[in-house]
C-alpha positions as CSV (number, residue, x, y, z in Angstrom):
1,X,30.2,33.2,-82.3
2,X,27.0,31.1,-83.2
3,X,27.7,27.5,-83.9
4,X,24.9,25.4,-85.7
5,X,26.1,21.7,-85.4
6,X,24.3,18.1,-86.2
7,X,24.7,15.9,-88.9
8,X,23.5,14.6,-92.4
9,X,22.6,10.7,-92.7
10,X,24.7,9.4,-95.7
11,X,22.4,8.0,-98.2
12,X,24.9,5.8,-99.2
13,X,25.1,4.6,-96.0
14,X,21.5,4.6,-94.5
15,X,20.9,0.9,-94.9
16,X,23.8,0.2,-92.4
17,X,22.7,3.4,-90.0
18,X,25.8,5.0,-90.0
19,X,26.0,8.5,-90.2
20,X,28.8,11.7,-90.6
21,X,28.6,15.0,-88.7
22,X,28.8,18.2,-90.0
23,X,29.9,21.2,-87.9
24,X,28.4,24.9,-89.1
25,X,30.2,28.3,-88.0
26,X,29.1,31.6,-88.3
27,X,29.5,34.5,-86.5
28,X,25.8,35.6,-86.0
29,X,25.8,39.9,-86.4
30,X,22.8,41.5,-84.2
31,X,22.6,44.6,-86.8
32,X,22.7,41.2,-89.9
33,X,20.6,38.2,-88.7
34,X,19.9,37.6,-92.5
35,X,23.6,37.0,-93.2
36,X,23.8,34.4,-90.3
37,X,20.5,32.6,-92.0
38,X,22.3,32.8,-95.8
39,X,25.3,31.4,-94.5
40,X,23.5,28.7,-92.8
41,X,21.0,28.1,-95.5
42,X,24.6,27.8,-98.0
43,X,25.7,25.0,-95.8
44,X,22.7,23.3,-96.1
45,X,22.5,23.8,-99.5
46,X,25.9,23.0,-100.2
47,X,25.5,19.6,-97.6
48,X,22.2,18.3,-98.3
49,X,19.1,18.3,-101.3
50,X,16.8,20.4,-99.0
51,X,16.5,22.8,-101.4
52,X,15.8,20.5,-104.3
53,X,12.3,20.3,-103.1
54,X,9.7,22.1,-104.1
55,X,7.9,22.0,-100.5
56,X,11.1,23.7,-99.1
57,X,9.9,27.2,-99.4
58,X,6.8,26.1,-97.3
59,X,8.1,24.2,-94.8
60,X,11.0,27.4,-94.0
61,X,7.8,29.9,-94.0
62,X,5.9,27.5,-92.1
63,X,9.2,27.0,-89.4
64,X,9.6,31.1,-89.4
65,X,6.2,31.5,-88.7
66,X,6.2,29.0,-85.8
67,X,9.4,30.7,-84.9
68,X,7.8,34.1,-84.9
69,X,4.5,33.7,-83.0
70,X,6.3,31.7,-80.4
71,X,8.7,34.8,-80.1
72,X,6.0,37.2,-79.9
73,X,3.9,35.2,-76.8
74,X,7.3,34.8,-74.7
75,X,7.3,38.9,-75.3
76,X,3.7,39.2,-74.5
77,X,4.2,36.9,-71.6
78,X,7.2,38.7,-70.3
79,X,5.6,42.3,-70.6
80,X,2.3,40.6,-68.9
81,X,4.8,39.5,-66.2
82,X,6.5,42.9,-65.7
83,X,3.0,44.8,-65.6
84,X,1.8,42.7,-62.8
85,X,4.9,43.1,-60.9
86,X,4.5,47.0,-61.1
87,X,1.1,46.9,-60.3
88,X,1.6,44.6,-57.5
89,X,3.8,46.9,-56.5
90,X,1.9,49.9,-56.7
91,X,-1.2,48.6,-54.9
92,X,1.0,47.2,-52.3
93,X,-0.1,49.2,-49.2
94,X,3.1,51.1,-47.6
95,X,2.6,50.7,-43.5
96,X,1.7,53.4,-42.1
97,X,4.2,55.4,-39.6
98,X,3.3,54.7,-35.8
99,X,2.7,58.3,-34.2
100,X,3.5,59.5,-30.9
101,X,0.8,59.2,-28.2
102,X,-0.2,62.6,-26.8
103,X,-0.1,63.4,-22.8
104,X,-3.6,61.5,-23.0
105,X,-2.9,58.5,-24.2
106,X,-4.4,59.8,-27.9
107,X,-3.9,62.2,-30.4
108,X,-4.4,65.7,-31.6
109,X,-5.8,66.0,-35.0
110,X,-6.7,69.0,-37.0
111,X,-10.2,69.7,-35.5
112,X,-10.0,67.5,-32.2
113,X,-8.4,65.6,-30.3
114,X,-8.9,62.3,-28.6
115,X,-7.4,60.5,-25.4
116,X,-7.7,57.4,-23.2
117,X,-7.0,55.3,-20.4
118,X,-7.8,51.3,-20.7
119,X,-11.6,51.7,-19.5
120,X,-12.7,54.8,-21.6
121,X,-11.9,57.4,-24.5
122,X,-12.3,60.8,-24.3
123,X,-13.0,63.1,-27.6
124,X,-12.2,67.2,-27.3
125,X,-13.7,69.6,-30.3
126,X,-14.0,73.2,-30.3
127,X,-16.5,74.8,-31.6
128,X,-17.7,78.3,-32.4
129,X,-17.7,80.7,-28.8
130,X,-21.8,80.7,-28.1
131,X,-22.7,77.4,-29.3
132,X,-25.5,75.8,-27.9
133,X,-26.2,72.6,-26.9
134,X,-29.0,72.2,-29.0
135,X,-26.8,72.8,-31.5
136,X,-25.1,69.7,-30.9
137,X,-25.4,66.3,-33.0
138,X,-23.6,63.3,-31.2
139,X,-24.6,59.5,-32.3
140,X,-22.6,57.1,-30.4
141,X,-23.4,53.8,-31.1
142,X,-21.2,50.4,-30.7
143,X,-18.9,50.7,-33.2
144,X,-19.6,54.2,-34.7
145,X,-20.0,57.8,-33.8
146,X,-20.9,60.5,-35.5
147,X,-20.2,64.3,-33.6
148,X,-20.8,67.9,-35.3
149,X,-23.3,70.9,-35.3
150,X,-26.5,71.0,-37.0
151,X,-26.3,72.1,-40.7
152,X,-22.8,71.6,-41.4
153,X,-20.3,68.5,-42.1
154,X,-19.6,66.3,-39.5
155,X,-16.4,67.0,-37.5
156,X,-16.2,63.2,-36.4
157,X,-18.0,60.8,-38.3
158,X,-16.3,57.0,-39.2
159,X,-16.1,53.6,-37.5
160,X,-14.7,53.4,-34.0
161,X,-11.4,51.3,-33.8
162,X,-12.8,49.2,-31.1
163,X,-16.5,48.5,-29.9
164,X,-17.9,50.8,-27.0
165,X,-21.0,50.6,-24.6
166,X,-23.4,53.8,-25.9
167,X,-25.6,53.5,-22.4
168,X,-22.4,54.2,-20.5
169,X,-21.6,57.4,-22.4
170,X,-22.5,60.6,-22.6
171,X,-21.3,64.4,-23.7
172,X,-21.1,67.7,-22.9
173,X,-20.8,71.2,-23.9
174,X,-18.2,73.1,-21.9
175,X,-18.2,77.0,-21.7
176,X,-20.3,77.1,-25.0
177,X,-16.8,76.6,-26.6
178,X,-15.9,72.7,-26.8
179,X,-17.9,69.1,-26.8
180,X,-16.1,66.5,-24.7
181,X,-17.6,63.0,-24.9
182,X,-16.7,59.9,-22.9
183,X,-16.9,56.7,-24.1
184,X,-16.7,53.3,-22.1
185,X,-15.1,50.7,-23.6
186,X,-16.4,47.3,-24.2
187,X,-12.5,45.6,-23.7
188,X,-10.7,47.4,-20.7
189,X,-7.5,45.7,-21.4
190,X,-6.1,47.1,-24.1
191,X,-5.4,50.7,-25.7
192,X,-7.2,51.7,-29.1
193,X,-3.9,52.3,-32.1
194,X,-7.0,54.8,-33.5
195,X,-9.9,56.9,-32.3
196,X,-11.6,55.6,-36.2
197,X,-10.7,53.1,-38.6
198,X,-8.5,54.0,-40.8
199,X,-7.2,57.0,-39.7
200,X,-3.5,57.7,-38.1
201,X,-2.6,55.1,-35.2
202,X,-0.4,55.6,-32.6
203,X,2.2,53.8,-31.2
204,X,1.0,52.2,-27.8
205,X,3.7,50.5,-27.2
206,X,4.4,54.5,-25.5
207,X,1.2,54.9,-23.9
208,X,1.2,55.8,-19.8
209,X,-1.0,54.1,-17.8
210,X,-2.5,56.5,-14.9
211,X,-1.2,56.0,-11.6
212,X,-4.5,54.0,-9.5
213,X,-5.9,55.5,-7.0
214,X,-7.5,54.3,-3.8
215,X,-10.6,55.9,-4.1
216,X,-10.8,54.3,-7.9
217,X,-11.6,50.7,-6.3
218,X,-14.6,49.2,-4.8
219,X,-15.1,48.5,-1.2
220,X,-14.1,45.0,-0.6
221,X,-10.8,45.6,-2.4
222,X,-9.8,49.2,-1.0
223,X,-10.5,47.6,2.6
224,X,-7.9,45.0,1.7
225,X,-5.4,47.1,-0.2
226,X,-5.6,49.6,2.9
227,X,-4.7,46.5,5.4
228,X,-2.2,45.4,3.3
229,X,-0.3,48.8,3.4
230,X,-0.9,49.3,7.0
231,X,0.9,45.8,7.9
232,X,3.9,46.6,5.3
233,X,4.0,50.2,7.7
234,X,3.9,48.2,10.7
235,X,6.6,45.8,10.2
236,X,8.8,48.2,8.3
237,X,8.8,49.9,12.2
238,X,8.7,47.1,13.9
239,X,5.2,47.3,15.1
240,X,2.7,44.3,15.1
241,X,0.6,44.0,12.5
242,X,-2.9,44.4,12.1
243,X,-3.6,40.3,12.5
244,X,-1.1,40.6,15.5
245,X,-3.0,43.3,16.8
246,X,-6.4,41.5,17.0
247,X,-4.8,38.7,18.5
248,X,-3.5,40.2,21.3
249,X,-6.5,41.7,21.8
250,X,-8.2,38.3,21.7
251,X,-5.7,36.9,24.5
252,X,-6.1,39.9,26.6
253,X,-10.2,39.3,26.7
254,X,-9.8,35.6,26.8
255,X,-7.4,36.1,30.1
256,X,-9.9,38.6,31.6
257,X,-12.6,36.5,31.4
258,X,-10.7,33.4,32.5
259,X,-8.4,34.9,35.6
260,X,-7.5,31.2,37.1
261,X,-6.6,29.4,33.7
262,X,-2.8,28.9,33.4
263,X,-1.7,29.6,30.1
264,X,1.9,29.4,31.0
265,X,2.7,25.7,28.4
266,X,-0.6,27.1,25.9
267,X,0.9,26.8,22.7
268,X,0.2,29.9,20.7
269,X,-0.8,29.4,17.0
């Protein structure tokens, strides 16, 4: 049920402002709009001079073009609207699944693989049985390498997920079957998601650091780790430790040196 309501100023009346209302009912027929309009346009007719005018027909052409055009922008707007939602949708970029790391830390890929530890990354390929090495092309530079044989596509060739040091790199052709290239990496605290740009990442949240090894560490630190573990030995038995050690071999020379001095009250620090 549409209902068109206002109300018609009583000429009779408009010197003292007063005015009557007029209530319109219709029942407005999707598949009929123009028998909604003729029975509103009857009510006018029949409550008003409107159409006593000769201007009329003007001013109702002039209201349905209005009408019309404003109709036909919300609809342009609206499609607009829904087109750049779609398209927003489609160009939204899906995230890409997190793969499994492979025993080395990487992953195997159709033509190579690749692996790594927090201080370098390691790249496998095979190649043809009988390659030679001069057959080789490998372009490491800081952020990009490049690996295949001459005269064909590249087997590896795209910018490096992180940044690398080239003068601490280097590769080599194993059994004239496979190129395996080390790379250091510029930043030895963190794993790479990717061996390039771009391509599938990994999931380092699962990545297994390698168990250190003694003979992995410089001097001055091995010669501390290696007393530190000899003390934890030492007290777990109830030995003295190494400290302990040297000073009772300090006291021992002191005494032997110094047979008359009574260290009976010394205090011992």
């Amino acid at each position: 049920m549409a209902i068109l309501s206002g109300y018609i100023e009583d000429e009779d009346n408009k010197q003292s402002s007063t005015s009557s209302a007029l209530s319109f009912n219709a029942v407005l027929d999707p598949s009929n709009p123009l028998g909604f309009l003729e029975s509103a346009f009857n009510f006018v007719s029949e409550n008003s001079d409107m159409f006593n005018t000769d201007s009329v027909e003007k001013k109702i052409s002039s209201l349905v073009k209005n009408i019309k055009e404003r109709t036909m922008k919300e609809e342009a707007a609206k499609k607009e609207h829904e087109t750049k939602e779609k398209e927003e949708i489609k160009e939204k970029p899906k995230p890409k699944p997190k793969l499994n790391p492979n025993k080395d830390n990487g992953l195997d890929m159709e033509n190579h693989s690749w692996g790594q530890n927090l201080q370098e990354v390691t790249v496998t390929i095979p190649v043809p049985l009988g390659t030679k090495s001069r057959d080789v092309i490998c372009d490491v530079k800081k952020d990009y390498l490049k690996v295949g044989l001459k005269g064909q596509t590249p087997i590896v060739d795209g910018q490096l997920f992180e940044t690398v040091k080239p003068n601490d790199s280097y590769w080599s052709l194993e059994d004239q079957k496979v190129i395996y290239l080390l790379m250091t990496k510029c930043d030895k605290t963190s794993w790479w998601k990717s061996l390039l740009k771009g391509g599938p990442e990994i999931d380092t949240q699962k990545a297994e650091p390698e168990k250190s090894k003694l003979s992995d560490l410089d001097m001055e630190t091995r010669s501390t780790v290696e007393k530190m573990m000899f003390d934890q030995r030492q007290k777990q038995l109830g030995l003295p430790t190494n400290q302990e050690t040297e000073n009772q071999n300090m006291l021992k020379k002191f005494i032997a040196q110094n047979p008359n001095f009574d260290i009976t009250n010394a205090k011992m620090f």
